[in-house]
KEDO-465904 format. One line per 4 residues: their letters; for each residue x, y, z of C-alpha. Coordinates in nm, 3 decimals, padded with zeros to 5 digits. Each point is the difference from the previous one (the first is absolute). Example, Ala and Ser with C-alpha at 12.3 -4.5 7.8 and 13.67 -1.06 7.14 Angstrom:
<kegus>
as	01.230,-00.450,00.780; 00.137,00.344,-00.066
</kegus>
This chain:
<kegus>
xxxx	00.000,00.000,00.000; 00.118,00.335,-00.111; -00.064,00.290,00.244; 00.011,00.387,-00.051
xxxx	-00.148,00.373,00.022; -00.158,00.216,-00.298; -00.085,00.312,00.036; -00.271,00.170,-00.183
xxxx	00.040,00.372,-00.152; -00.275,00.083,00.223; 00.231,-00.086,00.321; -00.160,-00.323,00.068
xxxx	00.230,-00.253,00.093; -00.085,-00.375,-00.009; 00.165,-00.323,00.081; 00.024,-00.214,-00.268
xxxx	00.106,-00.395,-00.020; -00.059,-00.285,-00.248; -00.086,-00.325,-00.003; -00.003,-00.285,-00.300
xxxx	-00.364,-00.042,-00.078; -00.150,-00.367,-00.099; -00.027,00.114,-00.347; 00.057,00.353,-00.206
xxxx	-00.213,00.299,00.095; -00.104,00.335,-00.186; -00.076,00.319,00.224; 00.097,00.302,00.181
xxxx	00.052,00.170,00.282; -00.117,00.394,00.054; 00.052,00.209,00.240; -00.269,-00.004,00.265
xxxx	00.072,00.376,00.090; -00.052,00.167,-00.345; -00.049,-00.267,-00.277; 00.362,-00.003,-00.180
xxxx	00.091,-00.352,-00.173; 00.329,-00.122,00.201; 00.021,-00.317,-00.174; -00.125,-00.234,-00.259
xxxx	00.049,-00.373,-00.009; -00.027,-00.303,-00.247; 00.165,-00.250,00.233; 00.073,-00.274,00.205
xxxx	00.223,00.247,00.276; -00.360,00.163,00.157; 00.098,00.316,00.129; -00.235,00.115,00.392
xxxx	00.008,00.307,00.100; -00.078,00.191,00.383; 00.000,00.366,00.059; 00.226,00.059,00.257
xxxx	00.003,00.400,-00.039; -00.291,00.214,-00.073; 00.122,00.315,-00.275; 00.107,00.269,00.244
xxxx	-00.235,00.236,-00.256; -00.442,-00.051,-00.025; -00.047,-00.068,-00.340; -00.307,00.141,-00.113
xxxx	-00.061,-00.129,-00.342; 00.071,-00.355,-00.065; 00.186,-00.081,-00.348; -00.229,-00.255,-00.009
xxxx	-00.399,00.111,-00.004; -00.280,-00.222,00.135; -00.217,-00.134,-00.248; -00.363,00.116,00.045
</kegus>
């Protein structure tokens, strides 16, 4: 298992590790703070990801909008 931080441009900062999956896997992970794409996978090495750090900033418009 590989273990590490990534930070976000918004400040976030999250712990990341990865495990072999039991077979290949397509997705992403986006920041749960304001919506920005950190990674994208097409795998068997699945990436997790915990917020460890909130941004030190309130972001007040999402990258990402909510669908209505």
């Amino acid at each position: 298992m590989t273990e590490k931080q990534r930070q976000c441009r918004c400040g976030a900062i999250y712990h990341r590790t990865e495990a072999m999956a039991p077979s290949r896997e397509i997705d992403s992970f986006e920041c749960t703070a304001c919506g920005v794409t950190l990674e994208k996978w097409d795998t068997a090495w699945v990436p997790t990801y915990r917020l460890i750090a909130e941004p030190a900033i309130e972001i007040t418009e999402p990258a990402i909008k909510p669908e209505k």
